[in-house]
N, C-alpha and C positions, 0 to 999 in steps of 0.2 A: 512487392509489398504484400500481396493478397497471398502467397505462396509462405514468407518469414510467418504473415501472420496464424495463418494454417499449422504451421510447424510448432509452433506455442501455444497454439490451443492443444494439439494434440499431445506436446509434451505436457502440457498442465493437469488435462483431463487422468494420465495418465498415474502422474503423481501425487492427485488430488486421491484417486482412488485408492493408492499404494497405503495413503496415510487416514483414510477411509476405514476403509476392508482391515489395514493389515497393524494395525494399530496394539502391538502385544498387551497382555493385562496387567503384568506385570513392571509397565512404561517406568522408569527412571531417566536418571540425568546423564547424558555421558560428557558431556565438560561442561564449565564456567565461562563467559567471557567479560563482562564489564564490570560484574561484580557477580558473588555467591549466589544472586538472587535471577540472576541473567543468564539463563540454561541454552544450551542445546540438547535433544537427547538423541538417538541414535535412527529416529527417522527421519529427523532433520540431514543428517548426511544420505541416510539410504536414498529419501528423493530428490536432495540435489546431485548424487550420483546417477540416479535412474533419468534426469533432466539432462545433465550434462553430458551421459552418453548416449540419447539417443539423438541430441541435437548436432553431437560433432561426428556421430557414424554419418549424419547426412548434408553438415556445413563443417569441413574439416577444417576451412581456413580462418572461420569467421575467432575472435574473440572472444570470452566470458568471462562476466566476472562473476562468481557464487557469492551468496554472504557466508557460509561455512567455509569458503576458503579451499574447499577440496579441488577446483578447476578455474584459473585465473591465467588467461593468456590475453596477449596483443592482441593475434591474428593479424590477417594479411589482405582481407578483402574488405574494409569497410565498416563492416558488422560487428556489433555487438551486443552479445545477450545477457541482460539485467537480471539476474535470479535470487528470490528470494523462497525456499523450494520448503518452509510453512513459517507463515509472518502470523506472529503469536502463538508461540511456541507453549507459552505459563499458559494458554488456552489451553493447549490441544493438551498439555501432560497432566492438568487438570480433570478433562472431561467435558472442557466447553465448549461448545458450537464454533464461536467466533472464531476461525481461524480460514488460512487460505493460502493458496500457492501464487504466487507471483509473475509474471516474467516481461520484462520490458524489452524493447528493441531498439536499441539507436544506429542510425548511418553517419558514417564520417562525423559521429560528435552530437548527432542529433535525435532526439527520442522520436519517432516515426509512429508507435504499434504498442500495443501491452494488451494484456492477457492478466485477470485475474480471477481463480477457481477457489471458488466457495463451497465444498464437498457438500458441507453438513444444510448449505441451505437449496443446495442442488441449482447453484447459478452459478453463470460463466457471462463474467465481463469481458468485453474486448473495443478495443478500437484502433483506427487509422487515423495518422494525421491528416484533416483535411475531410476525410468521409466521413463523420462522427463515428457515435458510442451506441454501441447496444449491450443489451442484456439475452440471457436465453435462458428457460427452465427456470425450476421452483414456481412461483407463483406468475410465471410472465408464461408459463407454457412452454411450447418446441420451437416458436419461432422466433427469430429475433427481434425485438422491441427495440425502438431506439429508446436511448437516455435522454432527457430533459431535466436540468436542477430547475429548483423551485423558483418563483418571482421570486423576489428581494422583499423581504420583511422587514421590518423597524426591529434595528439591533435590539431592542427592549423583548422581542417579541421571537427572537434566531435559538432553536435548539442546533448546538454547536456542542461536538466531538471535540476530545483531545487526548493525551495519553501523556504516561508519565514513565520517567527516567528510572533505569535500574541501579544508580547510580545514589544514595542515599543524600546527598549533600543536593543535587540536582532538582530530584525529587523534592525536595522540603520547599526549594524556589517556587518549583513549578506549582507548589499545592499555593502557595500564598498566590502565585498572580490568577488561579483561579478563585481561591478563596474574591479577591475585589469582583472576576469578571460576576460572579454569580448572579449577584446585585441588578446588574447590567446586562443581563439577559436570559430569556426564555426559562434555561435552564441550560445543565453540559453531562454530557455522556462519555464513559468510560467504556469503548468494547475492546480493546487489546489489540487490534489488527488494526494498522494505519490504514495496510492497502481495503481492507475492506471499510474505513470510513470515509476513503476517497472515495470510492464505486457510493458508498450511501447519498453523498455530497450529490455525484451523480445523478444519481437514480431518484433525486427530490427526498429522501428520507432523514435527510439533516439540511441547515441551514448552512451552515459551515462547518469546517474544520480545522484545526489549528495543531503542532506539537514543536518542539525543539530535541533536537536530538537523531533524526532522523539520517540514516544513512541512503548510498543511491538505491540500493535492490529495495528499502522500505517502498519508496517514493515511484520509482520510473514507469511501471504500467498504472494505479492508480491518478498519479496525475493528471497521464494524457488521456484517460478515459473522463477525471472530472473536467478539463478544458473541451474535449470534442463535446459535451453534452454541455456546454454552454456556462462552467465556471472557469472563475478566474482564480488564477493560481501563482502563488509568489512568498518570498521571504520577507525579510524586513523591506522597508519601502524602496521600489528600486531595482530589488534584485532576485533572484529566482528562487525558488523555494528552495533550501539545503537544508545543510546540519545543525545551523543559527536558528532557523527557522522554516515554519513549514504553513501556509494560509490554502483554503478551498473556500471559494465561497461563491455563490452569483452577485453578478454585480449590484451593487446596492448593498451589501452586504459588507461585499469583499472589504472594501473603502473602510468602511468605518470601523470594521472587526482589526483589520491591519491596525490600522491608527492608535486604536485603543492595546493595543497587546504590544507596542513601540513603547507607546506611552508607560506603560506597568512596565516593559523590560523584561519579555516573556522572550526574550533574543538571546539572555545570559545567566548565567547559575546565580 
């Protein structure tokens, strides 16, 4: 484990930098996919090519799934690597901060390990199942820190992330069930990167998290980095965070943030 999870830090570090440094000026869109407004452009495939070859020159057998779709295999050994190679794309083509390289790891079906590289705030998440979550760089320094989510606050009192669908009909749902949660608490933040408001969740800089919509490379290093630092993580009640649904929170939170986002129907268009 300590060896996959080496391998995706250094694939991360790698592509974080690609999309960093090498970011052209004149950045455009080079396709669509869930609607006009849902881009990819052409460094999105450069680093999940620069990800996916430097992991299968050195796991040839293992699995991938990319989210640009450009390396999608079974494989033969067990393994497989979750890639999201820059999760907030409308960030980075923008000019925004917010964005980040992803990469999850599962065994025989099970998420183990993830890696998420934040260039522009110069932090690297990572964790093991089972040996929690740390952080490294930007503001934590050169060593690694572990992660802690925050005690549990009174839902009244929870600054809670969420994101919205690129999808115009989806969208319009989702604005209503936050338009109710507003009311109901702290406040809600918009930063574009799922994986990075998992790592926040984490890291105690939000209270929760919440989105619908969400695909596996969004979700698989994020997750397991907000459960090794002490949140709880899940879908509608029951069942595990997916495409329905997506909850981070610490306990005390988690509860009643779930409930309430069941209740509104923050599960469906």
């Amino acid at each position: 484990m300590d060896t996959l999870l080496d391998l995706a830090r250094e694939a991360a570090e790698l592509a974080g930098r690609l999309l960093r440094d090498g970011r052209p000026e004149g950045l455009g869109v080079a396709a669509t996919k869930s609607s006009p407004v849902d881009v990819v452009t052409e460094m999105d495939i450069a680093a999940e090519k620069l990800i996916t070859e430097y992991l299968i020159d050195r796991r040839p057998l293992d699995g991938y799934l990319g989210e640009e779709g450009g390396t999608t295999a079974e494989g033969r050994s067990g393994v497989r690597w979750v890639i999201d190679p820059l999760d907030g794309t409308v960030n980075y083509l923008y000019g925004l901060p917010s964005w980040a390289v992803s990469i999850g790891i599962e065994v025989h079906g099970e998420r183990v390990a993830g890696v998420v590289e934040a260039p522009m705030r110069g932090e690297t998440y990572f964790a093991l199942r089972g040996r929690g979550a740390f952080v490294t760089g930007g503001t934590y320094g050169d060593k690694d820190v572990r992660l802690r989510c925050r005690q549990a606050a009174p839902l009244a009192e929870a600054l809670v992330a969420t994101g919205f669908n690129y999808v115009a009909d989806v969208r319009a749902h989702q604005a209503e069930v936050a338009r109710e949660l507003i009311p109901r608490l702290r406040d809600i933040r918009r930063g574009g990167s799922a994986a990075i408001d998992l790592c926040d969740v984490a890291a105690g800089r939000l209270d929760g998290y919440f989105e619908r919509g969400l695909h596996p490379w969004d979700l698989a290093a994020g997750d397991i980095i907000a459960r090794e630092a002490g949140a709880l993580t899940g879908g509608r009640p029951g069942r595990p965070a997916d495409g329905e649904l997506t909850v981070a929170a610490p306990p005390g939170v988690f509860e009643p943030l779930q409930a309430l986002l069941e209740e509104l129907g923050a599960w469906h268009d």
